[in-house]
Kinemage of the C-alpha trace (Angstrom):
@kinemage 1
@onewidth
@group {chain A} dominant
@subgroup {mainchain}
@vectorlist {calphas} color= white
{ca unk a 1} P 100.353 117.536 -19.218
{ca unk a 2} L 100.188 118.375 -15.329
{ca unk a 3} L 99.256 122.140 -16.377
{ca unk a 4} L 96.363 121.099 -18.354
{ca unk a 5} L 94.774 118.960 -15.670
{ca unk a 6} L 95.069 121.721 -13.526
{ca unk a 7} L 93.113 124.080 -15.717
{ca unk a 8} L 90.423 121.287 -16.078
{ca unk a 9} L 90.084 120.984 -12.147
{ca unk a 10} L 89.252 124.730 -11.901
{ca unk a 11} L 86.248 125.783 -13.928
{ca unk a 12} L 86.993 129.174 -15.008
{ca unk a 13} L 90.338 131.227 -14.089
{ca unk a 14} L 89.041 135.185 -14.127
{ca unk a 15} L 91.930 136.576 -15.906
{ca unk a 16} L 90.403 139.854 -17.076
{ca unk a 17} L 89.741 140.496 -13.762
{ca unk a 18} L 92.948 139.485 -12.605
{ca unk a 19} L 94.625 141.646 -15.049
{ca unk a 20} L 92.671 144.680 -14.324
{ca unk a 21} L 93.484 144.445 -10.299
{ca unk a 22} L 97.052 144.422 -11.533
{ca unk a 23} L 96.619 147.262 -13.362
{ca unk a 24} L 94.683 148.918 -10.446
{ca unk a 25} L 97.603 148.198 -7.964
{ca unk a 26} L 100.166 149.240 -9.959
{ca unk a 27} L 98.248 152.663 -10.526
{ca unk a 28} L 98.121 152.740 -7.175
{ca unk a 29} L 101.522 152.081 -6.064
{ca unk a 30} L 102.996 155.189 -8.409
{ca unk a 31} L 100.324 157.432 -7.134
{ca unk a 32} L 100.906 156.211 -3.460
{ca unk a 33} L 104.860 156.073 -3.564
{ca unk a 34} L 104.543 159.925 -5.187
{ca unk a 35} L 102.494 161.128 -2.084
{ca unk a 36} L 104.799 159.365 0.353
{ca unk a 37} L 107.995 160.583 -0.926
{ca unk a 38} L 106.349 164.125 -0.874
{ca unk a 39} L 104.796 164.570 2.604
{ca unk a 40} L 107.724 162.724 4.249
{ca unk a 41} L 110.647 163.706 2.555
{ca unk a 42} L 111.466 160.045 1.553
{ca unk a 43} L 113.945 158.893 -1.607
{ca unk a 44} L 112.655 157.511 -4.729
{ca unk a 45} L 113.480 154.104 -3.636
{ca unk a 46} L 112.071 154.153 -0.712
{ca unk a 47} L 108.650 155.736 -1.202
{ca unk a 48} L 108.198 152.747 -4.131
{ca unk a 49} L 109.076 150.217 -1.708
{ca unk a 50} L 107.257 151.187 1.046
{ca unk a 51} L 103.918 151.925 -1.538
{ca unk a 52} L 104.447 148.799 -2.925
{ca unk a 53} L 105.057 146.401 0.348
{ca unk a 54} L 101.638 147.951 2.068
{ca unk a 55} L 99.940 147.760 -0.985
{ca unk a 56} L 100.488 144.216 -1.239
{ca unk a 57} L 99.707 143.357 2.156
{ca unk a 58} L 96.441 145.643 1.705
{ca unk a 59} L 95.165 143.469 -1.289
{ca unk a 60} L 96.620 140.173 0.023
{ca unk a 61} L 94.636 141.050 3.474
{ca unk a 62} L 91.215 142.111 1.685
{ca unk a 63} L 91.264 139.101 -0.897
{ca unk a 64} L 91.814 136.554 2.314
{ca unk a 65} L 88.681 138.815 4.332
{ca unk a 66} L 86.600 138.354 1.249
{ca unk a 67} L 86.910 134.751 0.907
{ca unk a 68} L 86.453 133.969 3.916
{ca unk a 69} L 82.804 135.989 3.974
{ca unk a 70} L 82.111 135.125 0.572
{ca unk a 71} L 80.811 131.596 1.498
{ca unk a 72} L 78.414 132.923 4.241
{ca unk a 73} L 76.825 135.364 1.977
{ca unk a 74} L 73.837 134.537 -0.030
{ca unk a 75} L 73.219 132.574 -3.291
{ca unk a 76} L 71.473 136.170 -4.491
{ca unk a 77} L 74.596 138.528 -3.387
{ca unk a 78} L 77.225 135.495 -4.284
{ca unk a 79} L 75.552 135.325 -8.168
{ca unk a 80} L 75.857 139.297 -8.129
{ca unk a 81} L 79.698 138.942 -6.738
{ca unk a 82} L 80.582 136.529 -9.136
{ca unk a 83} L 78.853 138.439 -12.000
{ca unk a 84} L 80.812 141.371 -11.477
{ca unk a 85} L 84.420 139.563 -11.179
{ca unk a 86} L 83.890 137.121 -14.481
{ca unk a 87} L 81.828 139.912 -16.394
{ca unk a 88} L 82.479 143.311 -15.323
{ca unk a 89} L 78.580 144.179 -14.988
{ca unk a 90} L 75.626 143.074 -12.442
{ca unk a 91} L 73.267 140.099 -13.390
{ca unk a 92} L 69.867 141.408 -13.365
{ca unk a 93} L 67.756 140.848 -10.749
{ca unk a 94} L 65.400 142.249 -8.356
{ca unk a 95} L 68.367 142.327 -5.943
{ca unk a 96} L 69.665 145.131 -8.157
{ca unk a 97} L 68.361 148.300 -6.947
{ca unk a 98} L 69.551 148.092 -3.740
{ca unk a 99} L 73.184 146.574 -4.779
{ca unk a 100} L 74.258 150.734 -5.296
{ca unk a 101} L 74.097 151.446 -1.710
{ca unk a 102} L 75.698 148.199 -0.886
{ca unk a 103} L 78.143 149.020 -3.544
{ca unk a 104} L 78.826 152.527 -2.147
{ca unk a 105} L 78.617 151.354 1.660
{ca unk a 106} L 81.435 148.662 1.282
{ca unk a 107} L 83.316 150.790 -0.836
{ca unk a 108} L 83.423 153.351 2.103
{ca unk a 109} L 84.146 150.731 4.217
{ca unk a 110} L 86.769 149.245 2.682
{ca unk a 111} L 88.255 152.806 2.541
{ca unk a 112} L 88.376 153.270 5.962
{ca unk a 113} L 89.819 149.223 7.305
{ca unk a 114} L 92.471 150.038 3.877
{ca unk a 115} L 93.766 153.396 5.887
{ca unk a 116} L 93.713 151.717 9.241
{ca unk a 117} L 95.699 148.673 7.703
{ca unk a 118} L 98.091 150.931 5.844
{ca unk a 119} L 98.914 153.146 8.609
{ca unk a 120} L 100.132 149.891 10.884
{ca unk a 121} L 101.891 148.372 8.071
{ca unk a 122} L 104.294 151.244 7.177
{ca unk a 123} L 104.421 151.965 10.932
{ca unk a 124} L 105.506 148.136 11.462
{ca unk a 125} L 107.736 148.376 8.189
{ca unk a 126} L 109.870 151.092 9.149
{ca unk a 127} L 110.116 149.534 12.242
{ca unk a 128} L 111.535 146.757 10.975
{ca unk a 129} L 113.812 148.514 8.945
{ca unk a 130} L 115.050 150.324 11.534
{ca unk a 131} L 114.116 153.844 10.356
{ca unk a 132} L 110.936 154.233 12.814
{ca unk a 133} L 108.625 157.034 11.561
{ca unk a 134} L 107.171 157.547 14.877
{ca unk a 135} L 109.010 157.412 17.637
{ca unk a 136} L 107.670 155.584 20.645
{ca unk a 137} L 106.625 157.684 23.626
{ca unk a 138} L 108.280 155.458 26.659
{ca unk a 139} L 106.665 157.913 29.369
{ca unk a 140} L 102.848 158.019 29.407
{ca unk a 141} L 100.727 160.650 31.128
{ca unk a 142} L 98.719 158.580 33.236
{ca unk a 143} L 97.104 161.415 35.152
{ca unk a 144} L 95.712 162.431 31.237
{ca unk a 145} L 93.543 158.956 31.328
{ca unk a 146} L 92.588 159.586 35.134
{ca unk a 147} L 91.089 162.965 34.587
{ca unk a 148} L 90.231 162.093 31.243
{ca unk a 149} L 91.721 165.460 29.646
{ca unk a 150} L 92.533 165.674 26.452
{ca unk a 151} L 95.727 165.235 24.772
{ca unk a 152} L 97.474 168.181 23.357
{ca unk a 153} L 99.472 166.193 20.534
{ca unk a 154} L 98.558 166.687 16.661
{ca unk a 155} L 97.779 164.095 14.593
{ca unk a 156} L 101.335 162.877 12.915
{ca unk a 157} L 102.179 163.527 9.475
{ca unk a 158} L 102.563 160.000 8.570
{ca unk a 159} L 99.019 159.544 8.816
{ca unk a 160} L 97.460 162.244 7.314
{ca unk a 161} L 100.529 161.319 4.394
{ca unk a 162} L 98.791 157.748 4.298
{ca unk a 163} L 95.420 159.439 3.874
{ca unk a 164} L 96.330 161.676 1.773
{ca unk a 165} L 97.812 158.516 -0.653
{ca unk a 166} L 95.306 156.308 0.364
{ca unk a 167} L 92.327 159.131 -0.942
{ca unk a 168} L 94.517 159.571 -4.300
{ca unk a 169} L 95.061 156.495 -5.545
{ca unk a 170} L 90.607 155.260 -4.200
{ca unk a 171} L 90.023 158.390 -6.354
{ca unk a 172} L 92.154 157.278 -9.390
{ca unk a 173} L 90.800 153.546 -8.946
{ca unk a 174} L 86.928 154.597 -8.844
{ca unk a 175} L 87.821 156.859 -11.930
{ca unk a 176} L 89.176 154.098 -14.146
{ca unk a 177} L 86.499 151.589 -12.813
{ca unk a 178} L 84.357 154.260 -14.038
{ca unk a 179} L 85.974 154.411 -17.384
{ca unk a 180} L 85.763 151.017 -17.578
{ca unk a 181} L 82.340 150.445 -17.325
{ca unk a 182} L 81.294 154.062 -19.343
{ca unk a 183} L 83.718 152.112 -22.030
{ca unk a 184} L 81.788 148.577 -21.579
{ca unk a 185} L 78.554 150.305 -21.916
{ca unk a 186} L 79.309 151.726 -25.590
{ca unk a 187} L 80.626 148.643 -26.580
């Protein structure tokens, strides 16, 4: 009885939507884990678990951002937002022509604060595992910051690795949502 009172209290439970971000991390993960264990010579096991642990944190991270914003936005953008997680389309409105560039604005956005977020994480993770990827530099060239030249250091392979994982599995995500809604258009 306790289960049903709790679906009562909350009006409608987006499982479609919950499915299909499911489906989307998992896609994700594989593609992620592949591109890891490639560019930085990591095990199976490894690569999954790292792919899967700052994947996690990635969505857990963006969901808590987006609820938090979500109240200050307006009624017109929340009744779009809401729109798109219970239905899978945008309500039509004459907010509506300009909700592309929004669209394609946070997208690029969220690209950018994903990369930034996954780069820390696996830096902090195999940390914490005791496997550091990067190796703390303990002496800093001060005389660098006073003179303000600049450094002669290349950009380290676990990043452009992240990118590289992070770009592949944005790319496979924007080409299923796109499947998705070419396939909910026919229907």
């Amino acid at each position: 009885m306790p289960v049903f009172t709790l679906f009562d209290q909350t009006a409608v439970l987006p499982l479609k939507g919950i499915i299909f971000q499911t489906v989307l991390l998992l896609v994700a993960i594989v593609l992620e884990a592949i591109v890891l264990r490639q560019r930085l010579k990591l095990g199976f096991q490894p690569s999954i678990r790292y792919a899967a642990t700052i994947n996690l944190l990635t969505v857990v991270l963006g969901w808590t951002v987006f609820l938090a914003i979500e109240p200050l936005l307006s009624n017109a953008v929340r009744t779009q937002i809401i729109s798109y997680v219970m239905f899978g389309n945008f309500y039509a409105s004459p907010l509506s022509g300009n909700l592309n560039v929004a669209v394609v604005i946070a997208g690029l956005i969220t690209f950018f604060l994903t990369f930034w977020v996954k780069v820390i994480a696996l830096e902090w993770l195999t940390w914490s595992v005791g496997t550091p990827i990067v190796q703390r530099d303990a002496t800093s060239n001060v005389s660098r910051f006073r003179y303000r030249r600049s450094p002669t250091q290349t950009t380290s392979p676990h990043v452009l690795a992240v990118l590289q994982a992070n770009a592949l599995s944005f790319s496979a995500v924007l080409a299923l949502l796109l499947l998705r809604y070419g396939l909910s258009q026919r229907l």
